[in-house]
Backbone of each chain as ProteinMPNN parsed JSONL, in Angstrom:
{"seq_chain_A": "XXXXXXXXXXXXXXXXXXXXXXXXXXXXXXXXXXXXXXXXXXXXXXXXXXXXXXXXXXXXXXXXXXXXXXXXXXXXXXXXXXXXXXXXXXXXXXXXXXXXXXXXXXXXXXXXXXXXXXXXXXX", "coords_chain_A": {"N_chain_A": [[103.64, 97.181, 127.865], [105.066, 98.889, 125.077], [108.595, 98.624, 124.035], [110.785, 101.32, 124.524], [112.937, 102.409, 122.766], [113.306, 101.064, 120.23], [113.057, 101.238, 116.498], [110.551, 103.25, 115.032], [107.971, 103.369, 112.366], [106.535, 106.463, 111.424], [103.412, 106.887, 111.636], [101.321, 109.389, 111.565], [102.667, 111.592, 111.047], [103.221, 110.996, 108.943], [104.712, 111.914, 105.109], [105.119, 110.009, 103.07], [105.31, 106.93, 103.451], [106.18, 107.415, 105.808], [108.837, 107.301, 107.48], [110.718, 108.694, 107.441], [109.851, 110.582, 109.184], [109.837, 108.807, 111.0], [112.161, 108.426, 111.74], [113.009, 111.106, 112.588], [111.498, 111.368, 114.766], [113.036, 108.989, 116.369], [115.446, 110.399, 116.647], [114.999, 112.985, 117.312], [115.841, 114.677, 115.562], [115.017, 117.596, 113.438], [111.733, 117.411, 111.337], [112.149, 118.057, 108.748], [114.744, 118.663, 108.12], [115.229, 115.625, 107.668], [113.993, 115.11, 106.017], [114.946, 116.417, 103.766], [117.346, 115.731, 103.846], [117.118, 113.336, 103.184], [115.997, 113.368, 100.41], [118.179, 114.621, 99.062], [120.273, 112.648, 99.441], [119.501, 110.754, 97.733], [119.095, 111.913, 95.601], [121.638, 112.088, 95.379], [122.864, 109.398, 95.506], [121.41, 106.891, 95.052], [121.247, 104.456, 96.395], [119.681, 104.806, 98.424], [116.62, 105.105, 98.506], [116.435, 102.707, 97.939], [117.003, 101.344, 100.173], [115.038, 102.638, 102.022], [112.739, 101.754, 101.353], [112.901, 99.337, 102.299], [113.403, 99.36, 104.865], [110.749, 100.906, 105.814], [109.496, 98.318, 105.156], [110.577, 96.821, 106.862], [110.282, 97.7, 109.736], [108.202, 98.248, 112.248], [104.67, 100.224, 112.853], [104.326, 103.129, 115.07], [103.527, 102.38, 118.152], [100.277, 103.528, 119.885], [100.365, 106.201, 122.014], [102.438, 105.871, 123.382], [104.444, 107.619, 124.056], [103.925, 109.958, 127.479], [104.178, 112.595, 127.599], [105.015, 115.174, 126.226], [107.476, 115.928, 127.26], [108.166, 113.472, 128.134], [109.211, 112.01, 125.806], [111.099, 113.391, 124.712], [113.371, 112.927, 126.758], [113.073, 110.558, 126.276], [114.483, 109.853, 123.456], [116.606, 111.003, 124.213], [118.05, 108.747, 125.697], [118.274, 106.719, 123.439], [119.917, 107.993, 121.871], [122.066, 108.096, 123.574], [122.383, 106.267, 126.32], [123.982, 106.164, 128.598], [124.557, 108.748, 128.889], [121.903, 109.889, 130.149], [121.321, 108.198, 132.302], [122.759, 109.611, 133.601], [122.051, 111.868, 134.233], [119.354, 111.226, 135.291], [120.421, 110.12, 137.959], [121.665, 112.761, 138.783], [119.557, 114.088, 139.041], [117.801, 113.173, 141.315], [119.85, 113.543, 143.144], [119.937, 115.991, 143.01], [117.489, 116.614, 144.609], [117.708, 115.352, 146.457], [119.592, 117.386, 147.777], [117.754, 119.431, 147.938], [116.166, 118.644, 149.749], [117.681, 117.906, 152.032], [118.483, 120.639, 152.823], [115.756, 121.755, 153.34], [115.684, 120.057, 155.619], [117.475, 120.992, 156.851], [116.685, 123.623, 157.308], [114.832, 123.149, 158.997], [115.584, 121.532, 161.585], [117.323, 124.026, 162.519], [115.693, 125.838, 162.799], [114.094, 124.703, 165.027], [116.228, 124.597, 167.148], [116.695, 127.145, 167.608], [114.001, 127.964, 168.707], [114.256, 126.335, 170.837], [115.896, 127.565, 172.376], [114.666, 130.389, 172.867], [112.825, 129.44, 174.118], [113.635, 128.462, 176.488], [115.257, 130.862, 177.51], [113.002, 132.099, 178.165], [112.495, 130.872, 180.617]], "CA_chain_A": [[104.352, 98.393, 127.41], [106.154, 98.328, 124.079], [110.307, 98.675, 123.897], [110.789, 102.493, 123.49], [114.301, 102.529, 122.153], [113.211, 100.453, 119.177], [112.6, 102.195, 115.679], [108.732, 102.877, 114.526], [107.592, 103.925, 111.56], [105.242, 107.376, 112.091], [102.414, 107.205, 110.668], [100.8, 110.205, 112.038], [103.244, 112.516, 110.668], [103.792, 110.985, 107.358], [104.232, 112.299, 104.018], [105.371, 108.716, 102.152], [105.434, 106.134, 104.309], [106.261, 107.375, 107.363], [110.198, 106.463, 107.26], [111.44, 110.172, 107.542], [108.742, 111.239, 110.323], [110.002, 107.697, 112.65], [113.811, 108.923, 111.877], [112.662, 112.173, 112.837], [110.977, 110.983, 115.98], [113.894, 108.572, 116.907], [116.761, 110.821, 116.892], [114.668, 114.57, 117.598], [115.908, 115.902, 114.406], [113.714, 117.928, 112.969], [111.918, 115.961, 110.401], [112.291, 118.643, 107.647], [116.238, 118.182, 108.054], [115.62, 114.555, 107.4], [113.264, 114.479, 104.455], [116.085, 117.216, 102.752], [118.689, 114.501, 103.489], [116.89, 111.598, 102.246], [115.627, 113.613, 99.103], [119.623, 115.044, 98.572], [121.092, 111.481, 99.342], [118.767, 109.718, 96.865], [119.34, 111.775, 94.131], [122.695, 112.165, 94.688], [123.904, 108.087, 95.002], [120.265, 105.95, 94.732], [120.665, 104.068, 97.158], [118.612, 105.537, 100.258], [115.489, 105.067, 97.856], [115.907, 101.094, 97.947], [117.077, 101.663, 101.902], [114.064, 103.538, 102.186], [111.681, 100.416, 101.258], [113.336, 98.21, 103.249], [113.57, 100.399, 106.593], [109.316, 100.603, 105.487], [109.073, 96.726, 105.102], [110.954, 95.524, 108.428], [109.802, 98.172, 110.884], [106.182, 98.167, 112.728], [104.189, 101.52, 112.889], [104.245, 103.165, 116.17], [102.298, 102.182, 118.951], [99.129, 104.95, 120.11], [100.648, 106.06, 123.385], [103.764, 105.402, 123.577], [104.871, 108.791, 125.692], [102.638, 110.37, 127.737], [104.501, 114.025, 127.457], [106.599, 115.771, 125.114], [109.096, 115.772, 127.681], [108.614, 112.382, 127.807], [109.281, 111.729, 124.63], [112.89, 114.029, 124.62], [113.8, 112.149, 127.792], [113.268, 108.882, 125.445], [115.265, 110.312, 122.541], [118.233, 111.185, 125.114], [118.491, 107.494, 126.34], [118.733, 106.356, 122.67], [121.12, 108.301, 121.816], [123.275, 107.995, 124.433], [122.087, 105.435, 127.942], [124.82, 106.447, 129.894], [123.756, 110.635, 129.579], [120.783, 109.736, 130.307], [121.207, 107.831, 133.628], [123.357, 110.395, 134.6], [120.84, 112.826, 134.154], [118.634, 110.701, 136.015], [121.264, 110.594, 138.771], [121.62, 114.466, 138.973], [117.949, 114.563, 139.469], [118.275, 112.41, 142.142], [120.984, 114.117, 143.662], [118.952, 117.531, 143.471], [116.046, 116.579, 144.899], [118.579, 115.021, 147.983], [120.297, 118.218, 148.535], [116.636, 120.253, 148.606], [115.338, 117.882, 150.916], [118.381, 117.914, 153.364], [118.198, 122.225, 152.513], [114.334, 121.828, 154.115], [115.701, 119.591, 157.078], [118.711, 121.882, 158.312], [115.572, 124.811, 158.022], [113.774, 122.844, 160.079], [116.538, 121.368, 162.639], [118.359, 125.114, 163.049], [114.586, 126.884, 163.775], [113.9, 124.388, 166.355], [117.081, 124.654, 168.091], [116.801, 128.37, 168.121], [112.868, 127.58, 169.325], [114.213, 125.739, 171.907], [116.593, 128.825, 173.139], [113.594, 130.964, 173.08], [112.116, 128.671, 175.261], [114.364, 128.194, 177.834], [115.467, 132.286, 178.307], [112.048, 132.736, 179.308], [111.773, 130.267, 181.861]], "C_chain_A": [[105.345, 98.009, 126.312], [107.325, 99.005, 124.445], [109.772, 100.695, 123.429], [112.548, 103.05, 122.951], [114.101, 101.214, 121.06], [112.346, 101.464, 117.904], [111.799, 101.903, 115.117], [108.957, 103.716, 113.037], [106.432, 105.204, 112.462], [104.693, 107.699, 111.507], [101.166, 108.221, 110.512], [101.145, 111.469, 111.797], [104.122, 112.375, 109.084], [103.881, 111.583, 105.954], [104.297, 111.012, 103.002], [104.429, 107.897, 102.658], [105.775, 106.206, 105.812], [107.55, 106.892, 108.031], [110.613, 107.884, 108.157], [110.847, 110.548, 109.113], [109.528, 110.213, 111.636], [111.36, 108.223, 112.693], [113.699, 110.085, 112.681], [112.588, 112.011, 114.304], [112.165, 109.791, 117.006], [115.246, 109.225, 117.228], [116.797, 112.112, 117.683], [115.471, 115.197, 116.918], [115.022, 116.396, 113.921], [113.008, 117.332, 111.723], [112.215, 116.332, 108.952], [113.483, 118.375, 107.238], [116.095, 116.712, 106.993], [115.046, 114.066, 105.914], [114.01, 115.18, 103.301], [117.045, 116.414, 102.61], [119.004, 113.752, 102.435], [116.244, 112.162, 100.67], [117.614, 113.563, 98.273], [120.49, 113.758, 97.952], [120.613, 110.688, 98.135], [118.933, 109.86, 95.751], [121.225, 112.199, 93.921], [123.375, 110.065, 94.433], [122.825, 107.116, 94.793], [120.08, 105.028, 95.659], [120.065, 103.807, 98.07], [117.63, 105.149, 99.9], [115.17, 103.35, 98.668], [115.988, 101.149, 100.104], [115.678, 101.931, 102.568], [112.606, 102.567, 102.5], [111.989, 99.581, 102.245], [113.219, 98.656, 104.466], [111.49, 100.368, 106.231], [108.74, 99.088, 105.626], [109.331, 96.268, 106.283], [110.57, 96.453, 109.313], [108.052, 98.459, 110.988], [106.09, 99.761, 112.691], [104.349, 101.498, 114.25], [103.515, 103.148, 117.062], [101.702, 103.546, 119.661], [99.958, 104.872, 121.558], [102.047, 106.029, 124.249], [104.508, 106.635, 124.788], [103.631, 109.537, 126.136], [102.678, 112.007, 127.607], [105.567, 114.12, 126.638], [107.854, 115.433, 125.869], [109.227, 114.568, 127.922], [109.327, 111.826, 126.553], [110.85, 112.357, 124.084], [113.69, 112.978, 125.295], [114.381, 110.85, 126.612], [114.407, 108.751, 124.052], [116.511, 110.368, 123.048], [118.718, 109.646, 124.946], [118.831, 106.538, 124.451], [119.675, 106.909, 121.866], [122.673, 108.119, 122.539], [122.536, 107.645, 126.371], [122.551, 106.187, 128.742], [124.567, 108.219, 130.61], [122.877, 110.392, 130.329], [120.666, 109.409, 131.945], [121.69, 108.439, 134.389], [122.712, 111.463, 134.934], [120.082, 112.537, 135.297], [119.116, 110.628, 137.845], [121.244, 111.497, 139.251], [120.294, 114.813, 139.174], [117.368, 114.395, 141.133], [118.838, 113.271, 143.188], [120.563, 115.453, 144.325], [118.519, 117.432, 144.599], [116.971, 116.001, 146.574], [118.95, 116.375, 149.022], [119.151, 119.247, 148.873], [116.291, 119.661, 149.938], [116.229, 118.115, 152.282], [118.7, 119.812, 153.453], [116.827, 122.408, 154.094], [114.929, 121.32, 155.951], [116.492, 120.647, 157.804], [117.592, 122.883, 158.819], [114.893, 124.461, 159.239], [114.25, 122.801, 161.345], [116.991, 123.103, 163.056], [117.459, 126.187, 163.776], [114.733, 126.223, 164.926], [114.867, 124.49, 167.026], [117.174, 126.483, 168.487], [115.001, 128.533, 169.113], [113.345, 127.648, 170.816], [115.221, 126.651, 173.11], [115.692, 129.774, 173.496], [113.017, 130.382, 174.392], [112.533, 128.493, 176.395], [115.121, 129.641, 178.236], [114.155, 132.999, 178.668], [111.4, 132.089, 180.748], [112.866, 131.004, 183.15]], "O_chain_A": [[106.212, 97.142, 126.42], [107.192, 99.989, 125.172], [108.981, 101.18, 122.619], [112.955, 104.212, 122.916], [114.935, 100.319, 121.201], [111.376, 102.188, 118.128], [111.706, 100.798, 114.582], [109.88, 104.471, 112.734], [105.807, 105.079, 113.516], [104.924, 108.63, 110.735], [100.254, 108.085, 109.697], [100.425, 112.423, 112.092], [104.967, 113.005, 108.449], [102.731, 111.79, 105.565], [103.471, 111.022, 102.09], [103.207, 107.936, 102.511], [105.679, 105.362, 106.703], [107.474, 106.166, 109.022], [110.756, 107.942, 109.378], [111.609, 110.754, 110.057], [109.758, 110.58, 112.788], [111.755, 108.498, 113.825], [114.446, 110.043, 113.658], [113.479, 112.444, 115.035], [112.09, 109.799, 118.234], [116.063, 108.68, 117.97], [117.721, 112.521, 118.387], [115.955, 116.237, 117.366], [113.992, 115.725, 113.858], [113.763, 116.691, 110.993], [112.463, 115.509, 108.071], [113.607, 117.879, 106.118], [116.626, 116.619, 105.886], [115.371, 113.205, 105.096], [113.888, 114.811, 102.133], [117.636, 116.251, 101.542], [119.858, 113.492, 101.587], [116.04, 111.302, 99.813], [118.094, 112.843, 97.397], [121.068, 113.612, 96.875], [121.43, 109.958, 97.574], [118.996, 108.997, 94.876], [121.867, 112.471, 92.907], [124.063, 109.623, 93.513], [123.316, 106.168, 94.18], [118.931, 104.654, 95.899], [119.884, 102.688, 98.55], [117.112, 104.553, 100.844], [114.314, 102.932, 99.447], [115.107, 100.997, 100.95], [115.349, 101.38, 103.618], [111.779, 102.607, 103.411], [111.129, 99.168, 103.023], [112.702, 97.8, 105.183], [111.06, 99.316, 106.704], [107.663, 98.811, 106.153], [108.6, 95.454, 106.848], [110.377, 95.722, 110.284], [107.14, 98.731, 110.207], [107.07, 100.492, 112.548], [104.497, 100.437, 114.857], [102.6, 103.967, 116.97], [102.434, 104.489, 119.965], [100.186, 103.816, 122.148], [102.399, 106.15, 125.423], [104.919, 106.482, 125.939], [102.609, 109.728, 125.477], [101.657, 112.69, 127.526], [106.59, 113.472, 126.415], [108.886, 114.903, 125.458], [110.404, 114.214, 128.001], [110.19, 110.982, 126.797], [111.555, 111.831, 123.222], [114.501, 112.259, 124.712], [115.489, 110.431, 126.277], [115.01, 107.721, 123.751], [117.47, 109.865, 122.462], [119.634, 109.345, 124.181], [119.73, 105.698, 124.46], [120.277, 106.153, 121.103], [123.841, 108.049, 122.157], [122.311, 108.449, 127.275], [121.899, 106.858, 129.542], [124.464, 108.729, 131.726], [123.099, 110.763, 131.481], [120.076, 110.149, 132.731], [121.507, 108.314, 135.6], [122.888, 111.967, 136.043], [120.034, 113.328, 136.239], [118.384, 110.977, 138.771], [120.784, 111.447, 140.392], [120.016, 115.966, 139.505], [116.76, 115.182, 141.859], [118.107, 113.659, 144.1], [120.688, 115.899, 145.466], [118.99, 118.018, 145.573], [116.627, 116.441, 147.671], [118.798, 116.534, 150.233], [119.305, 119.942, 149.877], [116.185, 120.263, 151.006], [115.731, 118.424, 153.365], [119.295, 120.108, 154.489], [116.914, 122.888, 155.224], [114.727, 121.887, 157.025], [116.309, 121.083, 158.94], [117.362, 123.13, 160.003], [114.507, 125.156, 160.179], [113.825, 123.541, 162.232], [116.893, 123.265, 164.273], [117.752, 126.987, 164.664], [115.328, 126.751, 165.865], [114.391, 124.505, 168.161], [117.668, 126.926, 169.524], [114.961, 129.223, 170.132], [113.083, 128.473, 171.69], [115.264, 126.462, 174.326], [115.871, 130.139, 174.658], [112.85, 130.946, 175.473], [111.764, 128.361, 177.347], [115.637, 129.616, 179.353], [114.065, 134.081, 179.248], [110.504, 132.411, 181.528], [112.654, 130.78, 184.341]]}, "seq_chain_B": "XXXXXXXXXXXXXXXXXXXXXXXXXXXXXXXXXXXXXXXXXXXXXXXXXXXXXXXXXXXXXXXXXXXXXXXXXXXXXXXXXXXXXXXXXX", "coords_chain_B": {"N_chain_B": [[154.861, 84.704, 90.219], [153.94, 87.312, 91.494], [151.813, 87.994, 89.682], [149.931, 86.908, 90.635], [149.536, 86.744, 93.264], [148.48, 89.433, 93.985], [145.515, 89.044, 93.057], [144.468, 87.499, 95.08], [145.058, 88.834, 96.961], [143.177, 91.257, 96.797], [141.093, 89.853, 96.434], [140.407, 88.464, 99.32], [140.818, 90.863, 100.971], [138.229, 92.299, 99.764], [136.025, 90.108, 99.961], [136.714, 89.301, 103.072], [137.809, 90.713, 104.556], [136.803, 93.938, 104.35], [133.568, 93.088, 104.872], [134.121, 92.326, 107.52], [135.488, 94.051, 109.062], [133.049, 96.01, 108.537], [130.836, 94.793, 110.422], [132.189, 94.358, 112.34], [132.04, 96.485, 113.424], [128.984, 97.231, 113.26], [128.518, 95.243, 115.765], [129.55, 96.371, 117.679], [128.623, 98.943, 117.73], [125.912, 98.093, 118.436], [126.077, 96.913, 120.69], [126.739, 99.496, 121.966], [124.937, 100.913, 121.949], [122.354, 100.004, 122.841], [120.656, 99.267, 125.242], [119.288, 97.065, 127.341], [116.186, 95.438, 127.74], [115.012, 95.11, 130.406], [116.919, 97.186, 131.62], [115.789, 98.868, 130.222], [113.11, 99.373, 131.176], [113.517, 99.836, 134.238], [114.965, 101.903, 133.868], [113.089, 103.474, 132.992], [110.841, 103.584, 135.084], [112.869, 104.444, 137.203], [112.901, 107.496, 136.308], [110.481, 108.305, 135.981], [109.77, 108.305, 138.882], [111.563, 110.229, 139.406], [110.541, 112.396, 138.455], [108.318, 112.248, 139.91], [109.397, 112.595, 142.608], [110.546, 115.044, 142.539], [107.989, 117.35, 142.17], [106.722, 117.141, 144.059], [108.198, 117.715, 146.079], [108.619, 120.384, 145.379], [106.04, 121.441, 145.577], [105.682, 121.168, 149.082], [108.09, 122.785, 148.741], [106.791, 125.113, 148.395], [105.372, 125.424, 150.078], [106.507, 125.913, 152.319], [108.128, 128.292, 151.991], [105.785, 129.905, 151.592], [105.123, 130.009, 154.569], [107.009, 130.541, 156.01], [108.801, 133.068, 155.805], [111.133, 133.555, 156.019], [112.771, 131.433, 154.498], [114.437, 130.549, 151.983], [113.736, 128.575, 148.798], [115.954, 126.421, 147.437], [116.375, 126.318, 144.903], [115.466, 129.095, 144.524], [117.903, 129.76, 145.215], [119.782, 129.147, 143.573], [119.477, 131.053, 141.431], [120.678, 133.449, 141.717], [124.121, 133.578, 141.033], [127.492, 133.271, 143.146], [129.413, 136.059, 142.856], [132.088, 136.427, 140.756], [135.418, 136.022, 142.101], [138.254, 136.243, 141.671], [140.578, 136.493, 143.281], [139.878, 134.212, 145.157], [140.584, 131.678, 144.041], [141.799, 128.592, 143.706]], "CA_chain_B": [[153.915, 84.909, 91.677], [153.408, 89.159, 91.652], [150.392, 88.425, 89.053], [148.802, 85.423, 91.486], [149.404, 87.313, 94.567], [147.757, 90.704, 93.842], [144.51, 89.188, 93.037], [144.542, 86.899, 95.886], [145.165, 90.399, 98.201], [142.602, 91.676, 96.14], [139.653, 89.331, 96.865], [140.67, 88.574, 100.308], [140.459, 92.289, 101.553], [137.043, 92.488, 99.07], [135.347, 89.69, 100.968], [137.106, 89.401, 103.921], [138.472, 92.244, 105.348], [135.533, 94.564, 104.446], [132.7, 92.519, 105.923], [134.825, 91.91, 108.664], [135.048, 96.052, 109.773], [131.807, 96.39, 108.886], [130.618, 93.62, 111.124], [132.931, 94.393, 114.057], [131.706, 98.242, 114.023], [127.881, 96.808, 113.823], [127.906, 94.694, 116.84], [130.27, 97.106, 118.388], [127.155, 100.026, 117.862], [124.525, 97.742, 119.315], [126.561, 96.986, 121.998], [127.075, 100.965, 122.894], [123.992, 102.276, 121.779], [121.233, 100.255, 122.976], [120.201, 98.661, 126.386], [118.184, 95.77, 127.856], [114.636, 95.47, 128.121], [115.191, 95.043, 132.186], [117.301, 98.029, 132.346], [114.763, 100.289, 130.007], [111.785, 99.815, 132.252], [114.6, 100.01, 135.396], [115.1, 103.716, 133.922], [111.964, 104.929, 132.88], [110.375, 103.812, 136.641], [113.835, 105.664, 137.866], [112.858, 108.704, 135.977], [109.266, 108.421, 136.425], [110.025, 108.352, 140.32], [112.356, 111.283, 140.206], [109.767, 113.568, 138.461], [107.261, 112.34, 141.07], [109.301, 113.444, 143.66], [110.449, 116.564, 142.417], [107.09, 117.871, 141.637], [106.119, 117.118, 145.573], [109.308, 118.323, 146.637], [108.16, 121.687, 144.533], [104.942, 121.879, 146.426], [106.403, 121.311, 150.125], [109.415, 124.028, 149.574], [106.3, 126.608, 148.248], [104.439, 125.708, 151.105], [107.349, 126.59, 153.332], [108.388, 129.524, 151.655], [104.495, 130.219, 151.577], [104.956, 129.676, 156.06], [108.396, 131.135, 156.414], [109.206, 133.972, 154.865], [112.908, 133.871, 155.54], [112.91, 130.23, 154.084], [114.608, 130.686, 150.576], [114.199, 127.239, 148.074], [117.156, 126.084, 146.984], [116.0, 126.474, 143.361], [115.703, 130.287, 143.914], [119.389, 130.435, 145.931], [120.702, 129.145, 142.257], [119.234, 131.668, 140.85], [121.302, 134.276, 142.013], [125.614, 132.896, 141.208], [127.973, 134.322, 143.616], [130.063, 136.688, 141.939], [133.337, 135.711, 140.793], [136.411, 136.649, 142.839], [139.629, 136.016, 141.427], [141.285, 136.112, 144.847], [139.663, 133.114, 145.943], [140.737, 130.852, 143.124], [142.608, 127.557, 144.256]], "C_chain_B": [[153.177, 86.429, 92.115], [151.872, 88.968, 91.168], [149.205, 87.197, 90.058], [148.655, 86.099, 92.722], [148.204, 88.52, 94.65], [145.909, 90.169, 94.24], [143.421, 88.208, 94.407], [144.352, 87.861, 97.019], [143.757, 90.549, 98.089], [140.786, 91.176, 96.626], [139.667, 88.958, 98.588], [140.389, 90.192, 101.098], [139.053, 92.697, 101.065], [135.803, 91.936, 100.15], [135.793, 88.898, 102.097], [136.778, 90.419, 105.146], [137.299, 93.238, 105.705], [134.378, 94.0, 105.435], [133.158, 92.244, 107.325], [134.692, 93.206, 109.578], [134.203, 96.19, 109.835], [130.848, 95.585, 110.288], [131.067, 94.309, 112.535], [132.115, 95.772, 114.294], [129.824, 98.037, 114.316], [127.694, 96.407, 115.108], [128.857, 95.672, 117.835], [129.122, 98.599, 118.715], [125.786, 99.043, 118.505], [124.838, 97.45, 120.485], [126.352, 98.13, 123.361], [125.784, 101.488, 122.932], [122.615, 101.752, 122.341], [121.679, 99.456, 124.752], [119.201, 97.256, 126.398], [116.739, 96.0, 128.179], [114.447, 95.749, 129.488], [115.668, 96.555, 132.329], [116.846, 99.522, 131.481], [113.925, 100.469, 130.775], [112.633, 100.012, 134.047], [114.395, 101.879, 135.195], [113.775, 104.285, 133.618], [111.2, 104.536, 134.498], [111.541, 104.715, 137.498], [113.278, 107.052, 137.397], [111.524, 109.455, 136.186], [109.257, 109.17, 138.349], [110.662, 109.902, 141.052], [111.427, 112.138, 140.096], [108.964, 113.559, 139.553], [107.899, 113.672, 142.449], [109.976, 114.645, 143.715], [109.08, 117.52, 142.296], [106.786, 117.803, 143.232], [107.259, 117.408, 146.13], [109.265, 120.373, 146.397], [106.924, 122.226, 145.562], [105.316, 122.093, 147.848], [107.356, 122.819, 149.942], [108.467, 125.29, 149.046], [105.778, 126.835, 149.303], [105.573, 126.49, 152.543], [107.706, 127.406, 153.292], [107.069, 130.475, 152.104], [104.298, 130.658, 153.72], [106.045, 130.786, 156.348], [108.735, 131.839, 155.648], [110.7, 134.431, 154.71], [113.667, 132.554, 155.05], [112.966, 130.87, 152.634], [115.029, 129.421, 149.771], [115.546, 127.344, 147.675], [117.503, 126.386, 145.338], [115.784, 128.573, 143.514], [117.229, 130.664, 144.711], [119.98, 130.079, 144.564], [120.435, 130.077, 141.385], [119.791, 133.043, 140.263], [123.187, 133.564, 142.224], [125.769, 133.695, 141.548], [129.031, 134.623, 142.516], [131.354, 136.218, 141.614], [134.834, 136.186, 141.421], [137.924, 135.947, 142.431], [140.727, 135.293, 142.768], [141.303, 134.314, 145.202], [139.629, 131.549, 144.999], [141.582, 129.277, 143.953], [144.415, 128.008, 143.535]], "O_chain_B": [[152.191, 86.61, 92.829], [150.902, 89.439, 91.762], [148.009, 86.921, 89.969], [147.554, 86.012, 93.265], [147.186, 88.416, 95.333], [145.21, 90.583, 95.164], [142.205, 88.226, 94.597], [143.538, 87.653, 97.918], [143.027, 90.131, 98.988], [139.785, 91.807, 96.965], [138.616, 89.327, 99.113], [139.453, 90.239, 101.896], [138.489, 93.47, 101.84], [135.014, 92.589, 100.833], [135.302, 87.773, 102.184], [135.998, 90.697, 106.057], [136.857, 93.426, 106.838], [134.273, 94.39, 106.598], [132.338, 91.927, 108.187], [133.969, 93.338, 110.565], [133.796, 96.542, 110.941], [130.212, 96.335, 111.028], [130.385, 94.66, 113.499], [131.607, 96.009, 115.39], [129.308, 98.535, 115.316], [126.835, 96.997, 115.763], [128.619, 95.45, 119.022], [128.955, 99.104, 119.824], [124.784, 99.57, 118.989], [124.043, 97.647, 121.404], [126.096, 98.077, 124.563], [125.441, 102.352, 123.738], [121.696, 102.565, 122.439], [122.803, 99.226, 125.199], [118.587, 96.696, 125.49], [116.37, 96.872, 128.966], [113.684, 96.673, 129.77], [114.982, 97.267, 133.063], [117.186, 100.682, 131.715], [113.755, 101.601, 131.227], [111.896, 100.403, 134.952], [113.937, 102.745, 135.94], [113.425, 105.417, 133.953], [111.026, 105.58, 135.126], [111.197, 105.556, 138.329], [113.214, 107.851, 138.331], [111.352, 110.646, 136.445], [108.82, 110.241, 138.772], [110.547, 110.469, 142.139], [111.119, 112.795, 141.09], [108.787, 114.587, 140.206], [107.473, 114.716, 142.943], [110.047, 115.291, 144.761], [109.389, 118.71, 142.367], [106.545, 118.957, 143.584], [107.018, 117.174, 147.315], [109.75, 121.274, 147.082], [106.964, 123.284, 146.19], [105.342, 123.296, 148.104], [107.353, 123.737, 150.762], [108.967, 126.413, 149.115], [105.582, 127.971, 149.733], [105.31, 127.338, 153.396], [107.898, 127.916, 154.396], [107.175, 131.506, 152.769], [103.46, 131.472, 154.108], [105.762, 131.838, 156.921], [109.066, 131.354, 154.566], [111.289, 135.161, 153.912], [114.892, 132.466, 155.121], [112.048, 131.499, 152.107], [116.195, 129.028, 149.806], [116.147, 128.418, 147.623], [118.581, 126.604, 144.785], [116.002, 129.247, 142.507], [117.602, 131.837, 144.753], [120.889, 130.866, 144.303], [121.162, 130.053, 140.391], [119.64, 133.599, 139.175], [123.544, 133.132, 143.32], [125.217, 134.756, 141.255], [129.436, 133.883, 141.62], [131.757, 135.409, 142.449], [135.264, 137.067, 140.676], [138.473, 135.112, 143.149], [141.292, 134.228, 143.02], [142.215, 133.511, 145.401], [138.885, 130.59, 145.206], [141.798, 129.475, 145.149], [145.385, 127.303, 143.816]]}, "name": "protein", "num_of_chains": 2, "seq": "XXXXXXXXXXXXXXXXXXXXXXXXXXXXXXXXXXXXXXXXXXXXXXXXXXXXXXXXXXXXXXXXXXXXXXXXXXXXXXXXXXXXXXXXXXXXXXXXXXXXXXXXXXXXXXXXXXXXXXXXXXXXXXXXXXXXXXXXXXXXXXXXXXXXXXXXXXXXXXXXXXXXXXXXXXXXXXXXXXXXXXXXXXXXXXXXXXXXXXXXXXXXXXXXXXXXX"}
């Protein structure tokens, strides 16, 4: 499994090189935002252009596969932005899924004890 | 000494100082922003795990709702916030 908090090129959604599309895909900006940026920035100070090559030269394309769902793929965006949301997120999911479960048990525990009153005013 | 000093400031804060902020605020952003190899695949099997067992936690409370008809999930009791009452403020 490759690293997914490391930045790809995307070459699947490229119009250049595929620079704008991996920015795009690493941050979940939209990628139109980013290719207005990097056009704006370039012609306003020049150097995003050379940036531009270089961010192209040292990063790999992205590997086929990499999430298996969109919401995977947000999820993965969260945690590089910010770990610590993320785990807390993960946490609170956690946490849910605790308080349904002990929700289900009291249902269960509070029938049978009324069951078991049933049961014993007809003997 | 005013005209020896200045340029002395001058290149010192140039290549010094500068690379120096920049530098500290770099390893200070890879520090915050990324994680460990160990504790990415740590979270995506945590997160993997939770969807699992929410999604079978989903099925179970339909099937009980589906059994018990005065069994209300927990996911539709949030559905409905109680109202807000001033009164009962702290």
């Amino acid at each position: 499994m490759s690293a997914r908090t490391k930045f790809y090129l995307d070459r699947q959604n490229r119009k250049f090189m595929g620079v704008c599309a991996g920015l795009a895909d690493y941050t979940g900006i939209d990628v139109t935002w980013v290719r207005v940026a990097t056009v704006l920035l370039t012609v306003a100070t020049g150097w995003v252009a050379l940036g531009y090559f270089v961010i192209a030269w040292l990063a790999n394309p992205k590997p086929v596969g990499l999430y298996d769902t969109p919401e995977d793929e947000r999820f993965w965006q969260g945690v590089r932005s910010s770990p610590k949301r993320s785990t807390a997120e993960v946490r609170s999911k956690f946490r849910d899924i605790d308080r349904r479960l002990a929700d289900i048990e009291m249902f269960y525990t509070s029938r049978n004890t009324r069951l078991a009153d049933e049961i014993d005013s007809l003997r | 000494m005013n005209d020896f000093l200045i340029p002395v400031f001058v290149c010192a804060i140039l290549f010094l100082g500068l690379p120096w902020i920049v530098f500290h605020y770099v390893t200070k952003w890879k520090q915050a922003g990324t994680i460990t190899r160990e504790d990415e695949n740590l979270l995506d099997d945590l997160y993997r795990t939770a969807r699992m067992l929410e999604d079978r936690l989903m099925t179970v409370e339909r099937i009980i709702a589906a059994d018990n008809p005065d069994y209300r999930p927990h996911s539709a009791q949030r559905a409905e916030p109680a109202p807000y009452d001033p009164s009962r403020r702290n």
